[in-house]
OpenMM code with the backbone's topology and positions (N, CA, C; nanometers):
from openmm import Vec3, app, unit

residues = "UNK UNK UNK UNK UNK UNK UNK UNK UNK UNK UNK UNK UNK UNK UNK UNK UNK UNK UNK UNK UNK UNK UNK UNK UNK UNK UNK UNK UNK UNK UNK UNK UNK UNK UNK UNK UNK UNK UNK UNK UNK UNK UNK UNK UNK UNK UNK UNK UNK UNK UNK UNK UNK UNK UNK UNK UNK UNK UNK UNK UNK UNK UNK UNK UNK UNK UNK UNK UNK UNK UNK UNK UNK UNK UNK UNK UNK UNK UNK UNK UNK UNK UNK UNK UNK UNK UNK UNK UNK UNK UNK UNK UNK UNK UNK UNK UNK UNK UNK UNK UNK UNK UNK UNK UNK UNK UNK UNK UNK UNK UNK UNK UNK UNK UNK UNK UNK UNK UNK UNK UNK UNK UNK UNK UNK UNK UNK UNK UNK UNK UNK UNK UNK UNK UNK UNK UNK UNK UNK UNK UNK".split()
positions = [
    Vec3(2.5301, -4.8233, -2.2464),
    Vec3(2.4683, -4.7923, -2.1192),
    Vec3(2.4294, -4.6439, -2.1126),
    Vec3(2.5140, -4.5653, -2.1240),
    Vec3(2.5118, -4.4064, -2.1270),
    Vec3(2.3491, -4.3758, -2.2688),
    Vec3(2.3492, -4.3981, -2.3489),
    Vec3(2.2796, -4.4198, -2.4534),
    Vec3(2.1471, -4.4538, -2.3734),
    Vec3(2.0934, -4.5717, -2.3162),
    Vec3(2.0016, -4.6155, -2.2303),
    Vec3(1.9718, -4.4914, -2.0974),
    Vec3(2.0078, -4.4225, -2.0608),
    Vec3(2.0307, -4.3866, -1.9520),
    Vec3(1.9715, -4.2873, -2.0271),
    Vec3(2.0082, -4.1224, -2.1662),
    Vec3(1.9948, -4.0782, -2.2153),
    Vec3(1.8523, -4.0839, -2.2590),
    Vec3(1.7862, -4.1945, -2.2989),
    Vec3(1.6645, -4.2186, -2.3838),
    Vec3(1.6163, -4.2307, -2.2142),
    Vec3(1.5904, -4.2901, -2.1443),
    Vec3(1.5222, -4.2861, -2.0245),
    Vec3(1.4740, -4.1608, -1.9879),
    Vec3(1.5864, -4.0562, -1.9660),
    Vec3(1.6050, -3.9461, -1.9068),
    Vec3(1.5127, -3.8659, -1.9686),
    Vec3(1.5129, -3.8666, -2.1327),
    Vec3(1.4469, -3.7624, -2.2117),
    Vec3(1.3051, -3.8763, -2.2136),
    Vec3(1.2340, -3.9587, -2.2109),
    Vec3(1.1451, -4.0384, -2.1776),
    Vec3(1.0539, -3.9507, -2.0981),
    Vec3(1.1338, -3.9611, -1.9520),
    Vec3(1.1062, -3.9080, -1.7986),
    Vec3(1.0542, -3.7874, -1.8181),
    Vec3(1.1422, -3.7097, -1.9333),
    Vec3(1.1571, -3.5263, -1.9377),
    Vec3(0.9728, -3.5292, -2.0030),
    Vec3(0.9817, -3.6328, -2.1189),
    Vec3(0.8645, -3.5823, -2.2015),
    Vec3(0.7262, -3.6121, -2.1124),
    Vec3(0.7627, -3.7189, -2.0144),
    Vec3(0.5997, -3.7409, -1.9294),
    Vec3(0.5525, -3.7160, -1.8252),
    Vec3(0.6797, -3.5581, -1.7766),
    Vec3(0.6677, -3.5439, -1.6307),
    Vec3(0.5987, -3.4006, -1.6788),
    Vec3(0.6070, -3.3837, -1.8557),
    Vec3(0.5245, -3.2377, -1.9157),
    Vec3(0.3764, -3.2403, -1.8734),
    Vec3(0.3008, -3.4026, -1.8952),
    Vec3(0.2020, -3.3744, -1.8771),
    Vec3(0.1473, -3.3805, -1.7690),
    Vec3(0.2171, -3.3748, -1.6290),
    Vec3(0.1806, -3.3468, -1.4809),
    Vec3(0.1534, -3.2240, -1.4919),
    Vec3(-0.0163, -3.1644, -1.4570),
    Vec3(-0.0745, -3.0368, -1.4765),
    Vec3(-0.0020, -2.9789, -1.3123),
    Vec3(0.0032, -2.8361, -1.3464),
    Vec3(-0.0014, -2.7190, -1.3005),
    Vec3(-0.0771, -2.6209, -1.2853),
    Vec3(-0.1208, -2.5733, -1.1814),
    Vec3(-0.1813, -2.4171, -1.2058),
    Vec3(-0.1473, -2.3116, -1.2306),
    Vec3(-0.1818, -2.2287, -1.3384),
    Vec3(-0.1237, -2.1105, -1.3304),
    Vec3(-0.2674, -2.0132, -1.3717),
    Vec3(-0.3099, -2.0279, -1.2418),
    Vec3(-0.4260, -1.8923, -1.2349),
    Vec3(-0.4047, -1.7359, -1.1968),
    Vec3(-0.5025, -1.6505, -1.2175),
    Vec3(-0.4928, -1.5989, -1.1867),
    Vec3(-0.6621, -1.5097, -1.1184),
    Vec3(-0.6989, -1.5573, -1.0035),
    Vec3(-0.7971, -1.5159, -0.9831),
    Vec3(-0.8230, -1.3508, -0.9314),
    Vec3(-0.9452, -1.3251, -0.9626),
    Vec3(-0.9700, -1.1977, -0.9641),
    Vec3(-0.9017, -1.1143, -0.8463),
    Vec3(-0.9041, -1.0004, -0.9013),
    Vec3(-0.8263, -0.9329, -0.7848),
    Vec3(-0.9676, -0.8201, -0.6987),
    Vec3(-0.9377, -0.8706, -0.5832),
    Vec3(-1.0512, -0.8630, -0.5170),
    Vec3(-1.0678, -0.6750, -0.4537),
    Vec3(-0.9584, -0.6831, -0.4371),
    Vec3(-0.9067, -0.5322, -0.3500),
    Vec3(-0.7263, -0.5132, -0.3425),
    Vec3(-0.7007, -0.3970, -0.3378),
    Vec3(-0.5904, -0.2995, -0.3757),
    Vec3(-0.5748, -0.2405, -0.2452),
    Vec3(-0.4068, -0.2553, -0.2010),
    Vec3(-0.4232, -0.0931, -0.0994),
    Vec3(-0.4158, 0.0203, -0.1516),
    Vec3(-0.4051, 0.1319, -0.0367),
    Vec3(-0.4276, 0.2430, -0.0998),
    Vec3(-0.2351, 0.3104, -0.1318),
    Vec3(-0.2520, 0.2843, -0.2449),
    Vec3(-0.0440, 0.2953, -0.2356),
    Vec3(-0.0701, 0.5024, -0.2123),
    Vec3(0.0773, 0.4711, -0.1577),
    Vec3(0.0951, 0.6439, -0.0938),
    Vec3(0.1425, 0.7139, -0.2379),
    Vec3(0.1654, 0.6420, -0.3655),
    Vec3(0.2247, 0.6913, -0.5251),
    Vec3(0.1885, 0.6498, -0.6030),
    Vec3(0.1907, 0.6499, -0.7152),
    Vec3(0.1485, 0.5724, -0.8929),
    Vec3(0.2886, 0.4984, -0.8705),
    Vec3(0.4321, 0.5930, -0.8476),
    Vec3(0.5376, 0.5518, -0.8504),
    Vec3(0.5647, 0.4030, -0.7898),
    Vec3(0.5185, 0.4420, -0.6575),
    Vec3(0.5418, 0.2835, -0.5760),
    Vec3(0.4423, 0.1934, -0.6539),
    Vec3(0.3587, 0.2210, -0.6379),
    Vec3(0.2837, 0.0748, -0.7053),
    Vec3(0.3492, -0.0003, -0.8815),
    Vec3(0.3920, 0.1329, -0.9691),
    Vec3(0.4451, 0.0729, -1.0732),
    Vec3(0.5911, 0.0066, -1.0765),
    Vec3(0.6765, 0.0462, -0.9549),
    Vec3(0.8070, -0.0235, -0.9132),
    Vec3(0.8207, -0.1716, -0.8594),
    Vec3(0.6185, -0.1016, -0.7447),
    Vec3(0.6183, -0.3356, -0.7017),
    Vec3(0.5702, -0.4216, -0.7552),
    Vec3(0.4727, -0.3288, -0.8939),
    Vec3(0.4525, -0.3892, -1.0177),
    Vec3(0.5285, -0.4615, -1.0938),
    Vec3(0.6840, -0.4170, -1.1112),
    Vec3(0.7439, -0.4481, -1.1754),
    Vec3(0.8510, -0.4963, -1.1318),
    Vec3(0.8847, -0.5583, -0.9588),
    Vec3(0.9975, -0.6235, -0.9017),
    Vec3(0.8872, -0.7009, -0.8310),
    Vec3(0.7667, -0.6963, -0.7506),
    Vec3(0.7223, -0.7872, -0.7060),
    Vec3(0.5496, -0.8471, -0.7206),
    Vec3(0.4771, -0.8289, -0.8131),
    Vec3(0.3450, -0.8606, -0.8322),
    Vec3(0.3326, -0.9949, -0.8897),
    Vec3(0.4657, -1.0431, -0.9670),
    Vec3(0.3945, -1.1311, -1.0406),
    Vec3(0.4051, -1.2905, -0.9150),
    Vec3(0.4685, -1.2416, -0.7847),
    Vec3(0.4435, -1.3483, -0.6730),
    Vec3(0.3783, -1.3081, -0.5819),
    Vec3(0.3292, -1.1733, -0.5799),
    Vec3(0.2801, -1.1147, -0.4409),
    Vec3(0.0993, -1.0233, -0.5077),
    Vec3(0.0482, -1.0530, -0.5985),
    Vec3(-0.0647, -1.0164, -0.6619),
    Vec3(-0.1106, -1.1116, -0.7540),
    Vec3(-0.2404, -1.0845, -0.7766),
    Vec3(-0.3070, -1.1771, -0.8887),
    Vec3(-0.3105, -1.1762, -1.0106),
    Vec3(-0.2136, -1.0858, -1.0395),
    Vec3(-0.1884, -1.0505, -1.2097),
    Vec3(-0.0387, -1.1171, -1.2091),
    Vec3(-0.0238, -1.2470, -1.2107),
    Vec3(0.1016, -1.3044, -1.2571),
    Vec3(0.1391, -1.2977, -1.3639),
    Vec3(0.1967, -1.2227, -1.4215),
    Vec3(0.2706, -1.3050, -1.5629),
    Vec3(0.3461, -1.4650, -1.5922),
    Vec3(0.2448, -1.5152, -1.6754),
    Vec3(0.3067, -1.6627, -1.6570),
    Vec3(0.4424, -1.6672, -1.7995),
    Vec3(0.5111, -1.6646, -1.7896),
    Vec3(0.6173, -1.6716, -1.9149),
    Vec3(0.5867, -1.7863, -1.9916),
    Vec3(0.6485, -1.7917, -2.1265),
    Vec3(0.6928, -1.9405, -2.1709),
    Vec3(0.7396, -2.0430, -2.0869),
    Vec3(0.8298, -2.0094, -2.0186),
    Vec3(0.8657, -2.1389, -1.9658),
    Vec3(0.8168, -2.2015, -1.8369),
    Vec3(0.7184, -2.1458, -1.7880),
    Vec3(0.6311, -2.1944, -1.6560),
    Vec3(0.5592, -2.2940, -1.7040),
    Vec3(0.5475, -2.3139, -1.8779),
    Vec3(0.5053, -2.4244, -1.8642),
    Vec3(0.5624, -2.5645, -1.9302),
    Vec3(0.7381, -2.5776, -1.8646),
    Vec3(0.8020, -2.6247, -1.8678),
    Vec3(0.8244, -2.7453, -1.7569),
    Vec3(0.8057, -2.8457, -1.7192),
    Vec3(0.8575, -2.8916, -1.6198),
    Vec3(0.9674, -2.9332, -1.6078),
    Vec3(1.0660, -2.9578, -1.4695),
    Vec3(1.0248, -2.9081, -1.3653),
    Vec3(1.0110, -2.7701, -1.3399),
    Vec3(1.0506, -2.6534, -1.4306),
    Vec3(1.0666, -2.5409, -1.3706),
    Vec3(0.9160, -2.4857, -1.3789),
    Vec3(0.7811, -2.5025, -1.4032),
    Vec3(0.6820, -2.5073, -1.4078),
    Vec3(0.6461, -2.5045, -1.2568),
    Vec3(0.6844, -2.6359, -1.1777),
    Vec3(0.6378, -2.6624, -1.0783),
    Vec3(0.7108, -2.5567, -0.9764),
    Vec3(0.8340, -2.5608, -0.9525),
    Vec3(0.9013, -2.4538, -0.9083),
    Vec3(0.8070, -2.2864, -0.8697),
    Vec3(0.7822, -2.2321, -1.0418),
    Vec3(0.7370, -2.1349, -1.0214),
    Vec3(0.6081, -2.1183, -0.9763),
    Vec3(0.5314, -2.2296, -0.9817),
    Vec3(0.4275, -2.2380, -0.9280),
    Vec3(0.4169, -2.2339, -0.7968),
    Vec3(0.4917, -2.2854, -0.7199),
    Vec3(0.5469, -2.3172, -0.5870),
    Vec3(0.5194, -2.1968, -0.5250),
    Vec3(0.6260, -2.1053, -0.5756),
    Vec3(0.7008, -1.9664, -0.5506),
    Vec3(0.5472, -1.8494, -0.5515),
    Vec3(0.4548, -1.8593, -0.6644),
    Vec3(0.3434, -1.7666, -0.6433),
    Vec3(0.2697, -1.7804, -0.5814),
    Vec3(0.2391, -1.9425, -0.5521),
    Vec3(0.1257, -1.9697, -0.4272),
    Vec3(0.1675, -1.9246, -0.3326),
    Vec3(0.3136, -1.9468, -0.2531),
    Vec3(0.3772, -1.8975, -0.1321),
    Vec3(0.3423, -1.7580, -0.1166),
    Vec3(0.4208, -1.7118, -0.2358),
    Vec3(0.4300, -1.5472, -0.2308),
    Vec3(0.2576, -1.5321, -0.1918),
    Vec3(0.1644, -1.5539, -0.2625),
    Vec3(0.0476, -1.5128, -0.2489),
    Vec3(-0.0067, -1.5203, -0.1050),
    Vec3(0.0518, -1.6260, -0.0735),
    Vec3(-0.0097, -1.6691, 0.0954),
    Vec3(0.0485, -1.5828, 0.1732),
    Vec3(0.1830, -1.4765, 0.1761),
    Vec3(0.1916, -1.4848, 0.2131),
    Vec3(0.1794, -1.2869, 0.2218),
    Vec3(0.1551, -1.2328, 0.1103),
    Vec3(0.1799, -1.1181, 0.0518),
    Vec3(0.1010, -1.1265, -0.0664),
    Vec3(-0.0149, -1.0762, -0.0621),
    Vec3(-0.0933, -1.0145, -0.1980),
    Vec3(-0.1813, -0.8781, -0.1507),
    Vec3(-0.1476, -0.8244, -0.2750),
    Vec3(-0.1715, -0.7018, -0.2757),
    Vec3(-0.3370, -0.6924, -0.3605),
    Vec3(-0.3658, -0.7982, -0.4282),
    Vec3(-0.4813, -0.7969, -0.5171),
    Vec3(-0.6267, -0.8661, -0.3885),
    Vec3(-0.5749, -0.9277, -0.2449),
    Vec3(-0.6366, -0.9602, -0.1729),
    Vec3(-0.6418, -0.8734, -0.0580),
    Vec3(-0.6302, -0.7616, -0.0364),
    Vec3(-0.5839, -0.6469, 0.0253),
    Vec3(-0.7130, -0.6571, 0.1307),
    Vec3(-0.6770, -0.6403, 0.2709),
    Vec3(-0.7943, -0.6465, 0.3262),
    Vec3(-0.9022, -0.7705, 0.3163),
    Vec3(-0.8860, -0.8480, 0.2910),
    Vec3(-0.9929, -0.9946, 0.2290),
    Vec3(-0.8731, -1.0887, 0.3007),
    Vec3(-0.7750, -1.1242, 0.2666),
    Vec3(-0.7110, -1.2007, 0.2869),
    Vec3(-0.6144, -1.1774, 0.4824),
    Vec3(-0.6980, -1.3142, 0.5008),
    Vec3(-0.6338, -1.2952, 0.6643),
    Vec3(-0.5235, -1.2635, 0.7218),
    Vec3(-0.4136, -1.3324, 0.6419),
    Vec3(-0.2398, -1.3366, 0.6346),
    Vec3(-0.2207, -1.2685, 0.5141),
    Vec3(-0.2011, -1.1331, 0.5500),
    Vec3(-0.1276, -1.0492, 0.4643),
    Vec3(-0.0531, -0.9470, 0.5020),
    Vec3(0.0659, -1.0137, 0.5236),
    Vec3(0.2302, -0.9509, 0.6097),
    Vec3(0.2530, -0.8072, 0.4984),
    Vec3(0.1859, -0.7134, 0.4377),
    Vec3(0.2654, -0.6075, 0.4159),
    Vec3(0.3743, -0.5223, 0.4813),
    Vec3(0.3101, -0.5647, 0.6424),
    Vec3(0.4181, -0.4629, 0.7213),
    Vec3(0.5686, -0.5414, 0.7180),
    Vec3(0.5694, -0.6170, 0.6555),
    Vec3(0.6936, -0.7242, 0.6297),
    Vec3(0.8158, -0.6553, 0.4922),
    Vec3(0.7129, -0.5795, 0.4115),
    Vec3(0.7467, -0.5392, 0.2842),
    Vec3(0.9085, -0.5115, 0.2786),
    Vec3(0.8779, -0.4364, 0.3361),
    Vec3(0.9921, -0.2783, 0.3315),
    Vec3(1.1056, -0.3589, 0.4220),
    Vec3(1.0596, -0.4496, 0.5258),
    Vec3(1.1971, -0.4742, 0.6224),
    Vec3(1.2712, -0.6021, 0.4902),
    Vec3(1.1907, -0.7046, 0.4184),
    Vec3(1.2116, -0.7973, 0.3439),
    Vec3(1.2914, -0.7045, 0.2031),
    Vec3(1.2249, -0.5970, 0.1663),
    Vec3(1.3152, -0.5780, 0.0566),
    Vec3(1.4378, -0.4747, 0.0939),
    Vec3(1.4644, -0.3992, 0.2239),
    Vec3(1.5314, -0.3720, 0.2439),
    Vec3(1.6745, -0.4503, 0.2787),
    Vec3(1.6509, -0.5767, 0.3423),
    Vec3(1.7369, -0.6761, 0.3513),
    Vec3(1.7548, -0.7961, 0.2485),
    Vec3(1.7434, -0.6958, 0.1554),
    Vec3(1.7695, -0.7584, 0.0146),
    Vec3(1.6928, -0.9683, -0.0068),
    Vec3(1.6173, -0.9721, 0.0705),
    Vec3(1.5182, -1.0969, 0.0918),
    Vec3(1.4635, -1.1261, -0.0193),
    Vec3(1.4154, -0.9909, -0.0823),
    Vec3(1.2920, -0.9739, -0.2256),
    Vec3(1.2867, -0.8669, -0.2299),
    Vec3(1.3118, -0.8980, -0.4440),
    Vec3(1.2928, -1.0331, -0.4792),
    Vec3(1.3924, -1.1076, -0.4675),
    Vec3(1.3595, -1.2622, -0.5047),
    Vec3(1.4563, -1.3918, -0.4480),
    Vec3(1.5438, -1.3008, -0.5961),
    Vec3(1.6667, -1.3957, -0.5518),
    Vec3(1.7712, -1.3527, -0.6702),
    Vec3(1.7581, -1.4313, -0.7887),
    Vec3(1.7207, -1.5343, -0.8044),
    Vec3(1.6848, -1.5964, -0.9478),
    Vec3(1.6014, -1.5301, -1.0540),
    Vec3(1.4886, -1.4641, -0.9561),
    Vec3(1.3889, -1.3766, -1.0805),
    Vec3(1.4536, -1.3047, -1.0913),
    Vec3(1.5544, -1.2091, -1.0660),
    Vec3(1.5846, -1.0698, -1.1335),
    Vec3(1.6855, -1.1491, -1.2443),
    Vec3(1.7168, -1.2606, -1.2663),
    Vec3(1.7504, -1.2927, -1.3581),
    Vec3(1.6955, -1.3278, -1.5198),
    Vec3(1.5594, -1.3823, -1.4751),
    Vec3(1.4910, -1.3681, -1.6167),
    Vec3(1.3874, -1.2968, -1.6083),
    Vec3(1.3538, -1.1910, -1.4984),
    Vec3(1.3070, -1.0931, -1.5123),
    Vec3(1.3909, -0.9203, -1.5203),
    Vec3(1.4954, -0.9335, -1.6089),
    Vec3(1.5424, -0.7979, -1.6294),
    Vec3(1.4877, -0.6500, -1.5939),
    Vec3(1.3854, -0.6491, -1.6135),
    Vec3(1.2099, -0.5438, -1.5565),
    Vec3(1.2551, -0.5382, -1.4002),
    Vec3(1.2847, -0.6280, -1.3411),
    Vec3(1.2790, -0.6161, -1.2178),
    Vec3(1.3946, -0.5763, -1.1436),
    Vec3(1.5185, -0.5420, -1.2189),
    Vec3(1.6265, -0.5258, -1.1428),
    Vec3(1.5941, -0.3875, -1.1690),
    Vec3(1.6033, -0.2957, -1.0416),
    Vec3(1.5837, -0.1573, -1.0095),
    Vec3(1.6982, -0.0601, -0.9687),
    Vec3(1.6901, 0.0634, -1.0515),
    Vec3(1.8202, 0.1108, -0.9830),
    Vec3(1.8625, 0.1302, -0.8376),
    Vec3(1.9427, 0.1782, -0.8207),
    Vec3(1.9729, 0.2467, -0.6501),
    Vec3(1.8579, 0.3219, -0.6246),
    Vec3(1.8196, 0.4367, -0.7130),
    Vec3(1.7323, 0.5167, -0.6804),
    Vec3(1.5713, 0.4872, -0.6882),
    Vec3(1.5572, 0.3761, -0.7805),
    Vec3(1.4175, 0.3203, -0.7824),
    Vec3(1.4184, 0.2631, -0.6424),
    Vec3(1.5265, 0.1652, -0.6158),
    Vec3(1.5102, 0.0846, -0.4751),
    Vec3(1.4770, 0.1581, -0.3848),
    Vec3(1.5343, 0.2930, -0.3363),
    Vec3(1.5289, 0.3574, -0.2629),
    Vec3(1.3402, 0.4401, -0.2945),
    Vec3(1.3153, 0.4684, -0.3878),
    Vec3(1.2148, 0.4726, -0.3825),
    Vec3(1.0789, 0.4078, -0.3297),
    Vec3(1.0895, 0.2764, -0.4154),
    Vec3(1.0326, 0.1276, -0.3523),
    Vec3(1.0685, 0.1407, -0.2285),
    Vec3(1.1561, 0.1307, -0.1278),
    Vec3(1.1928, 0.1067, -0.0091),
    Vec3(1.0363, 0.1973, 0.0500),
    Vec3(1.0924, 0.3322, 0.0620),
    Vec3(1.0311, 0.4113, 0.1067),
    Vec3(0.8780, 0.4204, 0.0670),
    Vec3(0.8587, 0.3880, -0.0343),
    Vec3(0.6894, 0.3748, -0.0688),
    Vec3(0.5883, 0.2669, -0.0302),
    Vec3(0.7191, 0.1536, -0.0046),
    Vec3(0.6463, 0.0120, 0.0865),
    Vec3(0.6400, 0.0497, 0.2224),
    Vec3(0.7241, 0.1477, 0.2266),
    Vec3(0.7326, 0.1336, 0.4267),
    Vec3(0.5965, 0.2746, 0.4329),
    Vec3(0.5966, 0.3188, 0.3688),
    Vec3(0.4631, 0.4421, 0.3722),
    Vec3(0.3514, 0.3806, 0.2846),
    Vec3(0.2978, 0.3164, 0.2495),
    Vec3(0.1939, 0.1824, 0.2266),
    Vec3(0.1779, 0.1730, 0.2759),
    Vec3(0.2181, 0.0461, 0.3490),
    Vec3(0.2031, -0.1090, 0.4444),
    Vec3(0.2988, -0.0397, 0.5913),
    Vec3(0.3320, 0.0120, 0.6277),
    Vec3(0.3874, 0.0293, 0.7339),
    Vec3(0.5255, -0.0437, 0.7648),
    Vec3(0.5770, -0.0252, 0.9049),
    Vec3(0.6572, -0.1564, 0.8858),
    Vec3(0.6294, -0.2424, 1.0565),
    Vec3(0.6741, -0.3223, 1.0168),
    Vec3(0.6765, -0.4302, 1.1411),
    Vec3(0.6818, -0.4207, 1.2901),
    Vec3(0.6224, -0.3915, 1.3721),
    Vec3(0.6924, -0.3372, 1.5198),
    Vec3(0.7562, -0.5176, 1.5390),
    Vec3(0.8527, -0.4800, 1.6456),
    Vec3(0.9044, -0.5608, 1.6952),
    Vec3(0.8898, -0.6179, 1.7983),
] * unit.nanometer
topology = app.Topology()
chain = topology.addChain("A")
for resn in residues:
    res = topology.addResidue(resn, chain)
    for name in ("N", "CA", "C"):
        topology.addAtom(name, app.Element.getBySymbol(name[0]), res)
């Protein structure tokens, strides 16, 4: 039984590969004007590849299910925060930035796991902090 169950499973695994995914990356239309080189290469490197149009797609995005997952995660991010749609795009919460990564929101905690690049020191954070909130502003209440 276990044996049957096994061959099913890896069956399932091999034909749920060929359920397509997107992993685009369309042009990047417009940029804000970052207040540093610094800030922009810090949200480059903790938050662009969900919040801009230069995703890095890894090896394993095109894995399913974790394929679909990450796919999930950049459309959101994009809808909801892109920096490559700057001004073009209707819903674009930057003033969200700085309160979201200050309350440790983002990035989610799974990417700083297989994105090593993205875990930032105290003093980068604090940098980032301050370069998103002098960017994008922050949120009135």
């Amino acid at each position: 039984m276990l044996k049957k169950i096994l061959i099913a499973g890896l069956i399932i695994i091999l034909f749920i590969q060929f359920i397509p995914v997107e992993h685009s990356n369309p042009k990047v239309v417009a940029e804000p004007k970052w207040d540093s080189a610094q800030t922009k290469d810090l949200f480059f490197r903790a938050c662009a590849d969900c919040h801009s149009n230069e995703t890095k797609w890894p090896w394993y995005t095109n894995i399913a299910p974790i394929s679909w997952l990450v796919a999930y995660d950049v459309k959101k991010g994009r809808e909801h925060f892109n920096v490559s749609m700057w001004g073009v795009q209707k819903k674009n919460e930057g003033d969200e930035a700085g309160e979201e990564f200050r309350e440790k929101e983002m990035p989610l905690w799974f990417y700083t796991i297989v994105h090593p690049e993205a875990q930032l020191t105290d003093e980068e954070n604090r940098e980032l902090l301050n370069g998103l909130i002098s960017t994008f502003g922050e949120e009135e209440d």
